[in-house]
N, C-alpha and C positions, 0 to 999 in steps of 0.2 A: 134305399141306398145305404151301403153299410157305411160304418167309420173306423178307423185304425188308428187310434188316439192316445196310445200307450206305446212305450216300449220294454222290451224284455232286456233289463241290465238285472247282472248279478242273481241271478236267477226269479226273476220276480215282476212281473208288468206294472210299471211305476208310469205317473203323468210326467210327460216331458217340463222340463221348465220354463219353457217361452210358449206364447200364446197359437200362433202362427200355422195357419193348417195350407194344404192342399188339396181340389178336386182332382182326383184321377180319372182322365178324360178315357173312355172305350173310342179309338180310332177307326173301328168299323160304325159304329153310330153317333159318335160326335158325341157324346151323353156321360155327364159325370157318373161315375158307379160306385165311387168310395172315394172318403174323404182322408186323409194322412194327415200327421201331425207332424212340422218339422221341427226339429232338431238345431239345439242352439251351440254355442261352445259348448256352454256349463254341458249339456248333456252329453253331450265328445268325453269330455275331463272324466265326467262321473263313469261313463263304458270305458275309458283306458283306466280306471282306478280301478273297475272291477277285474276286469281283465288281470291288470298285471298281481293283485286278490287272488284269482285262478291261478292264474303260474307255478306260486309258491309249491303248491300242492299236487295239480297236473304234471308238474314238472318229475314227481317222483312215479306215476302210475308205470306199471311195465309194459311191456310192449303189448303183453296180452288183454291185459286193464285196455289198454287204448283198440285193439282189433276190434274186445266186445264192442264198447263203444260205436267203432266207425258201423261193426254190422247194426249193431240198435237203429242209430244215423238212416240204414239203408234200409232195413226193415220199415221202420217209419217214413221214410220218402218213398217208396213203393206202396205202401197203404193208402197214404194218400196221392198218388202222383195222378189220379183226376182232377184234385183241387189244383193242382200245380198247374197242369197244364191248363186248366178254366183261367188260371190268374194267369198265366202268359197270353192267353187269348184275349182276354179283356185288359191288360194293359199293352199288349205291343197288336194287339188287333191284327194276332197270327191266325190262320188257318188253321182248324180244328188237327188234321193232318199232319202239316209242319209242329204246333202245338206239343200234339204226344208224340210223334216220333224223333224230332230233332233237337226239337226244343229241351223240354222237362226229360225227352230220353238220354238227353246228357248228362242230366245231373244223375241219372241212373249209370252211364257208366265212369263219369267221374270217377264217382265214389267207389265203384268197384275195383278202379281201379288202381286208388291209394288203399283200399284193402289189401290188393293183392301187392303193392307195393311194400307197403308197412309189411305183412307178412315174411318178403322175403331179406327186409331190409336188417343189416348186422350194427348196432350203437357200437359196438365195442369188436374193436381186432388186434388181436395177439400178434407184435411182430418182436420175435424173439424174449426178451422176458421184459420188453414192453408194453405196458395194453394203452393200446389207442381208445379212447372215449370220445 
């Protein structure tokens, strides 16, 4: 059985701060398969510290900065989207089928589909010698 006993704040897999874990039950066989680590305030506090940490800087990236980005995002969720769909199987104890097609297939077009969003999307519009931001 594996375990998921860290989380990824501020770019970095740190021990959570409270003790507190979870079995994650496989609802097709009743059978823990991994264990989780929950999540206290203090660890809330510390991911919105990091977070609004990111902003400062995210907040300047260009549209293009962010397109690569979202593709990277979708590159790597397609590389792996066997594991994706393995983890929806074993935790919502979906159908291998339902799994990769509807399931983890959505996070494929999700994404694709704030790619093509952000692409076509304008921060800034000129109305008269106005510029809207």
């Amino acid at each position: 059985m594996s375990n998921n006993l860290k989380f990824y704040i501020d770019g970095a897999w740190v021990e959570p701060s409270g003790t507190k874990t979870l079995e994650v039950i496989d609802p097709a066989t009743e059978e823990a398969f991994t264990t989780i680590a929950l999540g206290t305030e203090a660890d809330v506090d510390r991911a919105v510290k990091a977070a609004r940490k990111a902003f400062a800087t995210f907040s300047l990236t260009t549209k293009a900065e962010r397109l690569a980005l979202m593709r990277k995002l979708l590159e790597v969720y397609n590389r792996r989207f066997a594991e994706v769909a393995e983890a929806l199987m074993r935790e919502m104890g979906a159908p291998k089928k339902l799994a990769h097609t509807a399931q983890a297939g959505m996070g494929t077009a999700h994404l694709a589909k704030m790619i093509e969003t952000l692409e076509h999307f304008e921060f800034e519009e000129l109305r008269g010698t106005t510029l809207i931001a």
